[in-house]
TILUMMAR-553808 format. One record per residue (C-alpha): x, y, z; residue in three letters. Coordinates in steps of 0.05 Angstrom, whole numbers, plus 5000, padded with zeros to 4 digits. Layout:
XYZAla;...
***
This chain:
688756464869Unk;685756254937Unk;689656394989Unk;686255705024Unk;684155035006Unk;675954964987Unk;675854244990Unk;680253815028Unk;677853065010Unk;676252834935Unk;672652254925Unk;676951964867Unk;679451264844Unk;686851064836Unk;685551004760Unk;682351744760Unk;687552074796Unk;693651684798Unk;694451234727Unk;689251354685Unk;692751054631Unk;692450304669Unk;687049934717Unk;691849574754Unk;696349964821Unk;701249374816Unk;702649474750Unk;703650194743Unk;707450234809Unk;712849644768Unk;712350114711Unk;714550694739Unk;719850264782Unk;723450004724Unk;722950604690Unk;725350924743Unk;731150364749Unk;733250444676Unk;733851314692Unk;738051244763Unk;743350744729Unk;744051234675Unk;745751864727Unk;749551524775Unk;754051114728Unk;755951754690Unk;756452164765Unk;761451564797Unk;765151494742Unk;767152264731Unk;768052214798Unk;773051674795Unk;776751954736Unk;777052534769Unk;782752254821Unk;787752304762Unk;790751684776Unk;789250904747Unk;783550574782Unk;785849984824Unk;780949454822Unk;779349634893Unk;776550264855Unk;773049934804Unk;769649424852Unk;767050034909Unk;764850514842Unk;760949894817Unk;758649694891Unk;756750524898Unk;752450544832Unk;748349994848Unk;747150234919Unk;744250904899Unk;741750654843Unk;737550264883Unk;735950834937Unk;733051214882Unk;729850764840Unk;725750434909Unk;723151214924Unk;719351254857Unk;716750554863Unk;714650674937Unk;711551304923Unk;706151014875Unk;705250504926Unk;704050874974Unk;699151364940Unk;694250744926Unk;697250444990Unk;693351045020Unk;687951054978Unk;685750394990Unk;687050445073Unk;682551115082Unk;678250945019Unk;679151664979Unk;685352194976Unk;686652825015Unk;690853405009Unk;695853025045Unk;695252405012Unk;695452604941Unk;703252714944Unk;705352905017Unk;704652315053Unk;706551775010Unk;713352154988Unk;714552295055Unk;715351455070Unk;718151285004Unk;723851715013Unk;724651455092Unk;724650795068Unk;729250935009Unk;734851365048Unk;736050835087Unk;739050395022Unk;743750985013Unk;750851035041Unk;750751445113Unk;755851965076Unk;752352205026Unk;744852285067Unk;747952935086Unk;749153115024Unk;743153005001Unk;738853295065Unk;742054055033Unk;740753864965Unk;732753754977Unk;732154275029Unk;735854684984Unk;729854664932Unk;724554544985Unk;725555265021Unk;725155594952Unk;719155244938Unk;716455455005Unk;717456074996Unk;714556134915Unk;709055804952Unk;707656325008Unk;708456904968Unk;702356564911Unk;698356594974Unk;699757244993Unk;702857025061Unk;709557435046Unk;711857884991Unk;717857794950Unk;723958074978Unk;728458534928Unk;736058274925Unk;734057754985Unk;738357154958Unk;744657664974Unk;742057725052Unk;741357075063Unk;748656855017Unk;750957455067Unk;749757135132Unk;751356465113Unk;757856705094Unk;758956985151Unk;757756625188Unk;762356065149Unk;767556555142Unk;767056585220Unk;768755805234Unk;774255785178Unk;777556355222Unk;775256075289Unk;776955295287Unk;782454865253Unk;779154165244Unk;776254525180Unk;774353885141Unk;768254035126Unk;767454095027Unk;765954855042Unk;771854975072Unk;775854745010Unk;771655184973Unk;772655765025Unk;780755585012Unk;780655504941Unk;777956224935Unk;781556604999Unk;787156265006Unk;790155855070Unk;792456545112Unk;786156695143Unk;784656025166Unk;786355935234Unk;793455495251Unk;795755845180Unk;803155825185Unk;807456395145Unk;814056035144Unk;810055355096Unk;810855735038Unk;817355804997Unk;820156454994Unk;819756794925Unk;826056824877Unk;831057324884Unk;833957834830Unk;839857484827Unk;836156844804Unk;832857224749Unk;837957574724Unk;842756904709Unk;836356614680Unk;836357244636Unk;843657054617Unk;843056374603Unk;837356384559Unk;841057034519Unk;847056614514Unk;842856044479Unk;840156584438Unk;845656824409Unk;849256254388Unk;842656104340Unk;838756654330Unk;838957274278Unk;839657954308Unk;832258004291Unk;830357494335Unk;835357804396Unk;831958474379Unk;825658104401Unk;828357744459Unk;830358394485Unk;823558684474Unk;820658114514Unk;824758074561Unk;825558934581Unk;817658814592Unk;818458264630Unk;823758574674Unk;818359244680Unk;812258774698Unk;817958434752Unk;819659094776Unk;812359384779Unk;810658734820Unk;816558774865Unk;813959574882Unk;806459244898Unk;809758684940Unk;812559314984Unk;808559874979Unk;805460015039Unk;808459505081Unk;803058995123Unk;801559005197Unk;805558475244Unk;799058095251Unk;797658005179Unk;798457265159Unk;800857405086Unk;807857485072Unk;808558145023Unk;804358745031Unk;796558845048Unk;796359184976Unk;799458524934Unk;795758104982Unk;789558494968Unk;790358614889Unk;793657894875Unk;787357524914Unk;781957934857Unk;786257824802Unk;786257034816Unk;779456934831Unk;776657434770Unk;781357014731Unk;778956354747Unk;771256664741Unk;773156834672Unk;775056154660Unk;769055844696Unk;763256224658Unk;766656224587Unk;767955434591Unk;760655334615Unk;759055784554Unk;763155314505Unk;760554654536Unk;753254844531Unk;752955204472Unk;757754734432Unk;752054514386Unk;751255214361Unk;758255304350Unk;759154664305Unk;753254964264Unk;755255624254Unk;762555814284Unk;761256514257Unk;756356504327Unk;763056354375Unk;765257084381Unk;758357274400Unk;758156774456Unk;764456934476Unk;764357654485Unk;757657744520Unk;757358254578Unk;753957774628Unk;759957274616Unk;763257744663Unk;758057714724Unk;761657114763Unk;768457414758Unk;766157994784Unk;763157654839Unk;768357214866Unk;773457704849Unk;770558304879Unk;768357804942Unk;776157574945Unk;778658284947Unk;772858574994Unk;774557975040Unk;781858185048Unk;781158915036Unk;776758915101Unk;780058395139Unk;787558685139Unk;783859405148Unk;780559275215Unk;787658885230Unk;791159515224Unk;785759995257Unk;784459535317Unk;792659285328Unk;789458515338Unk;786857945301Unk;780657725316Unk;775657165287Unk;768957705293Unk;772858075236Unk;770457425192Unk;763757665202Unk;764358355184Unk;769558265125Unk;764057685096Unk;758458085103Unk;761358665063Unk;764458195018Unk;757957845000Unk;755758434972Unk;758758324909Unk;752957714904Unk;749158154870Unk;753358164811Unk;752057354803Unk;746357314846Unk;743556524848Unk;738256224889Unk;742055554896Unk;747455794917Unk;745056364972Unk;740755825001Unk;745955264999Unk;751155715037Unk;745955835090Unk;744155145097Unk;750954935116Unk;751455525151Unk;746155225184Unk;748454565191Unk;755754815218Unk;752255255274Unk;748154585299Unk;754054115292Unk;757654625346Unk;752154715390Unk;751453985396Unk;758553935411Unk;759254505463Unk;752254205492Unk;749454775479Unk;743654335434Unk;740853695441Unk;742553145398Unk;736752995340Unk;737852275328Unk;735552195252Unk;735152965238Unk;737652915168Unk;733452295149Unk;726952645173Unk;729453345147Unk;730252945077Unk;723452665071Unk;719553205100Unk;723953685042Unk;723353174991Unk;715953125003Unk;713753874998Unk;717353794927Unk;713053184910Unk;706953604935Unk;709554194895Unk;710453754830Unk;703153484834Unk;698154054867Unk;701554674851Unk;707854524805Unk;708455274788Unk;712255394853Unk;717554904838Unk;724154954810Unk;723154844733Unk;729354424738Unk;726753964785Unk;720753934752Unk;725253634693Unk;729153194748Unk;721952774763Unk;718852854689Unk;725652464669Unk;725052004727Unk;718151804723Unk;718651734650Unk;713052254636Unk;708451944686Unk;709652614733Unk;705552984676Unk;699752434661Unk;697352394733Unk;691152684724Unk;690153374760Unk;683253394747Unk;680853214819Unk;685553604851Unk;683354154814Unk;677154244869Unk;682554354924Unk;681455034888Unk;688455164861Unk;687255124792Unk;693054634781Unk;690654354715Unk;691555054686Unk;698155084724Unk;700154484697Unk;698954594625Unk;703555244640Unk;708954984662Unk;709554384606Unk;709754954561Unk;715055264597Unk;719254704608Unk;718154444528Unk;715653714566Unk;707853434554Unk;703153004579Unk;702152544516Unk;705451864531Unk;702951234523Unk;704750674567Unk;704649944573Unk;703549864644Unk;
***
């Protein structure tokens, strides 16, 4: 593939390059609006509505009123970017009288999405500034290395999951106002004691022997009074193991002791061992009911297929990441307590970035390159405060078009190098339209994206033969 552009203006109509399927801009640019309309109600009803159920509690009307109120809203952010974007590519065309590398894609995505951000709610532009840029530094990147710019990096999505943990890891030891949704995720799998302001003494202490041994007799009492000697045979057999497991935990909760510093309340070991045990378990769970949901159509056909599903080696890969990364993360963090005699936030750093390592059992692109993002975001949020950085004023919005633009570029000149997920996302959106621009005259910017094209419809299972009315 070249590694630069051989032409940089083509001399093509709005017809030949942009809807060959209609004469009329006006009318393709409403087509692909109210397609586009008919798509975003679709994803944001079912996304508000989980979202709302998922506050397990009945809906005040309140509720109903700002879910109904939050669906239109980015319904209509969404919706106005694809209709602005075919606007603005004949919008273009007709000001400078032909296209351009820039103006093919670049330019007009980059002012449909300023003027459609501004529609959506100020809390979620954030969200949705990591989201693009997310995709758009992976596309970047696939980009770079088809030129021959850079050469793919072996294991590089754990590096860069490494120090955006870290550096994470370092702010959830280092500040308390720790609001931020990562943070909830950094708790959910760690745990409150390393955050900083963790207080010991919140938690209820764990129940004594005593306790369990007039359970023991109350529920044998209850036993006897209806049950065969069978069934007390049983209850005995049950309950001597429980009493071992109770006794073997006790020992763990002991053994070895913990240093005065450390913020958990039973030993380093249990705090350790307990920490990987939760987080494999809940990986476990995770990847198997991801399994179940998406394969749920097989199963119905043939349920002979379930064990199959179930018992795959690879089901295994995220429990072995999170719990490996929970146990790493502790094992390290309550070592260098001990070793140094003081508790310091730096040990974040160098307990996450030998924690991380256990990425590469469930290494993911979106994942490594969100963390680093709001890494990224965190470390400019602080140097703003400490005055340490100036203050961008519309950052996000102009980080969101220029990101959602090299994806619109990507999707039309050289759709190889994006995500093939995304590349569904704006097939979907545009109703097909994505894939019936014709790529014919961009094909003498010397990047061979007809051919490109035609690979990646096969890839994805979409095509380019649609028929529409306007």
């Amino acid at each position: 593939m070249p590694t630069t552009l051989s032409k940089f203006i083509i001399d093509a109509t709005c017809k030949q390059y942009a809807h060959p399927w209609s004469d009329s801009c006006v009318s393709t640019t409403a087509g692909l609006g109210l397609t586009a309309l008919q798509d975003c109600l679709r994803i944001y009803s079912t996304l508000y509505i989980i979202a709302l159920l998922t506050k397990r509690r009945i809906p005040t009307l309140s509720d109903i009123k700002r879910t109904i109120l939050s669906i239109l809203q980015s319904t209509a952010f969404l919706s106005w970017s694809a209709f602005a974007y075919s606007m603005f590519i004949c919008l273009f065309r007709k000001l400078l009288g032909n296209f351009n590398v820039l103006t093919v894609s670049f330019v007009p995505s980059f002012f449909s999405s300023l003027t459609a951000i501004i529609l959506e709610r100020p809390s979620r532009r954030t969200l949705l500034c990591l989201y693009v840029s997310n995709i758009a530094t992976e596309t970047l990147f696939r980009m770079a290395v088809s030129r021959g710019y850079v050469s793919v990096v072996p294991r590089g999505e754990v590096y860069i999951f490494a120090a955006g943990m870290a550096t994470l890891l370092y702010f959830f030891r280092n500040q308390t106002d720790n609001q931020d949704s990562i943070f909830k995720i950094i708790r959910l799998a760690l745990g409150p004691n390393e955050e900083k302001g963790y207080l010991q003494q919140s938690f209820p202490k764990p129940p004594d022997s005593a306790k369990f041994s007039r359970a023991h007799d109350n529920i044998r009492k209850n036993i006897s009074h209806s049950s065969s000697r069978q069934n007390m045979r049983k209850f005995n057999l049950v309950w001597q193991a429980l009493k071992v497991y109770k006794t073997l935990i006790d020992k763990i909760k002991s053994f070895g002791g913990k240093h005065a510093l450390c913020p958990h309340t039973n030993s380093c070991i249990h705090y350790i061992l307990s920490g990987g045990l939760k987080m494999f378990s809940t990986g476990l769970c995770v990847q198997l009911g991801l399994k179940l949901i998406f394969q749920m159509k097989t199963i119905i056909r043939k349920p002979q297929q379930l064990g199959k599903i179930l018992f795959k080696k690879e089901n295994l890969n995220l429990a072995y990441f999170l719990g490996g990364f929970a146990s790493l993360y502790k094992l390290v963090s309550c070592s260098l307590r001990r070793g140094c005699s003081k508790n310091s936030p730096e040990y974040a750093v160098i307990a996450g970035l030998i924690a991380s390592t256990s990425f590469a059992m469930y290494p993911d692109n979106t994942i490594a390159l969100y963390v680093f993002w709001k890494a990224l975001q965190l470390l400019w949020n602080s140097g703003v405060e400490s005055g340490k950085l100036p203050e961008v004023k519309w950052f996000v919005i102009l980080l969101y078009c220029f990101s959602t633009a090299v994806l619109f570029h990507a999707a039309i000149v050289e759709p190889q190098n994006l995500r093939t997920s995304y590349w569904k996302f704006l097939y979907n959106l545009s109703g097909g339209r994505i894939a019936v621009m014709s790529r014919i005259p961009i094909d003498g910017f010397g990047l061979e994206t007809s051919k490109q094209l035609k690979l990646i419809l096969e890839k994805t299972k979409t095509h380019d033969k649609h028929v529409f009315l306007f």
